[in-house]
N, C-alpha and C positions, 0 to 999 in steps of 0.2 A: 587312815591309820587308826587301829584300836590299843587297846592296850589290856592285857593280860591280868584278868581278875588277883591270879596266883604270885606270880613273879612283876607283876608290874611292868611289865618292860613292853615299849611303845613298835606294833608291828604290821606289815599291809593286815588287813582283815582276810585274804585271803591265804593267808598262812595260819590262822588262828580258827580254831572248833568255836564254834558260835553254838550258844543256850540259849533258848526264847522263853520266857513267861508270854504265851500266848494270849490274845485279848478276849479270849472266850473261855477262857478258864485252860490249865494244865502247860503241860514244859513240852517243848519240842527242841530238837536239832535241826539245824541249817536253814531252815527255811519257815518262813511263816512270819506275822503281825505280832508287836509287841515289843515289852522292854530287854533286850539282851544283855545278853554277858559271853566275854569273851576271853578263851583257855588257850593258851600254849598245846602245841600237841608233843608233851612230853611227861617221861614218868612222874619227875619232882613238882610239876606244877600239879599234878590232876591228883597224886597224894598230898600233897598242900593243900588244895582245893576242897578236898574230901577233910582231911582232920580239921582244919581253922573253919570248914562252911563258910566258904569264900564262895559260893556260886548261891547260897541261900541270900547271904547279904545283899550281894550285888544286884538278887532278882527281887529281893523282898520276898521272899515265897519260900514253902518246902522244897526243894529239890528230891524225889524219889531216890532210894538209891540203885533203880535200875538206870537213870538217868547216867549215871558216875559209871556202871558196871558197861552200859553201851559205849562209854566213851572209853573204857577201859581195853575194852574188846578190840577196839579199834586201832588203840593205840598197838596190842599184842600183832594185829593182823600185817598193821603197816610194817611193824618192825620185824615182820617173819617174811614176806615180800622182800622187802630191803634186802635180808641176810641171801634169800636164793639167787637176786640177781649179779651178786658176785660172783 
């Protein structure tokens, strides 16, 4: 169980976008060594996240903002898959 940088709310990890601050320096997704942070994959969390830099805190670090716009994307893609399999 992790729980969601943005909304707080306690969930498997494998439901939740995982942020690494990397141990070798820079920010990765899903995979890799280091301290994480972990997003809800919805709108309201990942603009939450973005305005209050709730993903800086949590890593102690900058977070880029292509970091935020990759995770943006994703969310856009999931939720346009979603609409065609109705």
């Amino acid at each position: 169980m992790r729980r969601c940088v943005s909304c707080r709310q306690l969930c498997d990890r494998t439901l939740l976008w995982r942020v690494i601050r990397l141990a070798a320096g820079g920010i990765a997704l899903d995979q890799g060594m280091g301290r994480s942070a972990y997003l809800c994959p919805s709108g309201g969390c990942l603009d939450d996240a973005r305005r209050k830099k709730r993903l800086q805190r949590a890593l102690r670090c900058q977070v880029a903002d292509s970091i935020v716009d990759a995770l943006e994307l994703r969310l856009r893609t999931s939720a346009a898959s979603g609409s065609e399999a109705r």
